[in-house]
MIPA-855504 format. One record per residue (C-alpha): x, y, z; residue in three letters. Coordinates in nm, 3 decimals, always signed. Layout:
REM MIPA-855504
X/Y/Z/ALA .
...
This chain:
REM MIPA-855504
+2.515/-0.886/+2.199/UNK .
+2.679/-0.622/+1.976/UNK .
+2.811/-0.301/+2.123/UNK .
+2.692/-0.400/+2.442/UNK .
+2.266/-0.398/+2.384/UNK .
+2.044/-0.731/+2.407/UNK .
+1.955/-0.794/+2.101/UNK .
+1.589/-0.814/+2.028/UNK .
+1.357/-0.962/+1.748/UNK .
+1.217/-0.747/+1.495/UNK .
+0.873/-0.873/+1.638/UNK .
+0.951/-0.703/+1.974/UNK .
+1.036/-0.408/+1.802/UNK .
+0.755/-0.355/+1.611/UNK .
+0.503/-0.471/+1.852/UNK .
+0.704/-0.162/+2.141/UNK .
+0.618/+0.100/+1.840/UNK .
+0.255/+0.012/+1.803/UNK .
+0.265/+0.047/+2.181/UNK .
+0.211/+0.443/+2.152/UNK .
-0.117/+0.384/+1.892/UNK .
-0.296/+0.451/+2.224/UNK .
-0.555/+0.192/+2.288/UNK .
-0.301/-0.058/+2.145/UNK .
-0.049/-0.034/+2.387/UNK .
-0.332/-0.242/+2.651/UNK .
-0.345/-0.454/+2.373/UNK .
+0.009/-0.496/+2.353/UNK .
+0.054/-0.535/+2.751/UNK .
-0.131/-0.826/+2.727/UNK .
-0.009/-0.960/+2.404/UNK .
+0.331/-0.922/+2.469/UNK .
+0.348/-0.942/+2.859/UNK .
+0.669/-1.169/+2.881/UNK .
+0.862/-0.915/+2.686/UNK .
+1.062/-0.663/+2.926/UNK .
+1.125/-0.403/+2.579/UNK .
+0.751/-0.403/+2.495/UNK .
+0.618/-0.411/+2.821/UNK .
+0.862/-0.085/+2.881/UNK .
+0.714/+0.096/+2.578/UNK .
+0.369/-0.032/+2.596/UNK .
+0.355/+0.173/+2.993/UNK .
+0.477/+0.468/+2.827/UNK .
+0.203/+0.472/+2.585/UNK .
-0.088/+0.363/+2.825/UNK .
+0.044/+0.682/+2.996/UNK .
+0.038/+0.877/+2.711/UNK .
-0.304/+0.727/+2.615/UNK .
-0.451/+0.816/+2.964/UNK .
-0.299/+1.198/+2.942/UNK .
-0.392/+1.228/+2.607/UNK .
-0.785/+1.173/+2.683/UNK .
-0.768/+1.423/+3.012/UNK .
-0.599/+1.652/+2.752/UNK .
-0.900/+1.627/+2.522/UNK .
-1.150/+1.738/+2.782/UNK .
-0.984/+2.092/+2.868/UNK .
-1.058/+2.311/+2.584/UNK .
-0.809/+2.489/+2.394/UNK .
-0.550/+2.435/+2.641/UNK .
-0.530/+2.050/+2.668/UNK .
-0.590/+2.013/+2.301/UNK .
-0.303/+2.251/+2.223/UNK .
-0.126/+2.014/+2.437/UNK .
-0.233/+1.724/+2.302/UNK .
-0.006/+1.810/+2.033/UNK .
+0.275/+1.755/+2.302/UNK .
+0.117/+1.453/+2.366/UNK .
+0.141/+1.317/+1.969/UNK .
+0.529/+1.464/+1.935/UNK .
+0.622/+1.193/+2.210/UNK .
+0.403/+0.932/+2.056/UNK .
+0.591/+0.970/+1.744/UNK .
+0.946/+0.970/+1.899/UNK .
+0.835/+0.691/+2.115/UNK .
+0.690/+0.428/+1.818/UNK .
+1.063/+0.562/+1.620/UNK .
+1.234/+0.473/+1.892/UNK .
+1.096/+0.142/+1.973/UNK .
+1.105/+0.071/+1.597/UNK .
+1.498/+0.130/+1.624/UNK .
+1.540/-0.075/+1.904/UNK .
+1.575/+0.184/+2.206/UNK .
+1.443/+0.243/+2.530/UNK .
+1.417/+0.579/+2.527/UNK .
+1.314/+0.728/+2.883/UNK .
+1.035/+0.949/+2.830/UNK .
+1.084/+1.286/+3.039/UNK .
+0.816/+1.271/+3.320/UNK .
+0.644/+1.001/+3.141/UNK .
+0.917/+0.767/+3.240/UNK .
+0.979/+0.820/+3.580/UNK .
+0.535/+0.783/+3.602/UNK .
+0.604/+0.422/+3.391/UNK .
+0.817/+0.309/+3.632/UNK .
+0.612/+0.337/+3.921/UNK .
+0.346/+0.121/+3.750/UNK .
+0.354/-0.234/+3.821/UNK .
+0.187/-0.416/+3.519/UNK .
């Protein structure tokens, strides 16, 4: 454990940055269940997933921020790739509430 932080396999990592490739991160719930990084990253993304297709049915508004919406799905996936739990704002707090 260097610097204090689990260490985790590159498999994990990779697999908690497809997470936010939308439909993938159900995939990768179920893949990946008994993994506590992915399974973090993977309920951030089904929540971004879920918001995303509200987003798309409001015109002009909700596609405008849909672009919100595919800003934290990048940070997210370069995130996971590095090896962080980053907290999304909002999203977060939401993930945590979710039992999966």
């Amino acid at each position: 454990m260097p610097n204090g932080k689990p260490t985790m396999s590159q498999d994990d990592k990779l697999m908690g940055a497809l997470s936010y490739l939308w439909i993938l991160s159900v995939v990768m719930l179920i893949v990946k269940k008994d993994s506590a990084f992915v399974k973090f990253h993977a309920t951030q993304g089904l929540i971004l997933f879920v918001v995303s297709i509200i987003f798309w049915f409001i015109p002009i508004v909700g596609w405008i921020l849909n672009l919100g919406v595919v800003i934290l799905v990048i940070i997210g996936f370069l995130k996971a790739l590095s090896g962080e739990q980053w907290e999304m704002p909002v999203i977060g707090l939401l993930a945590k509430k979710i039992k999966l």
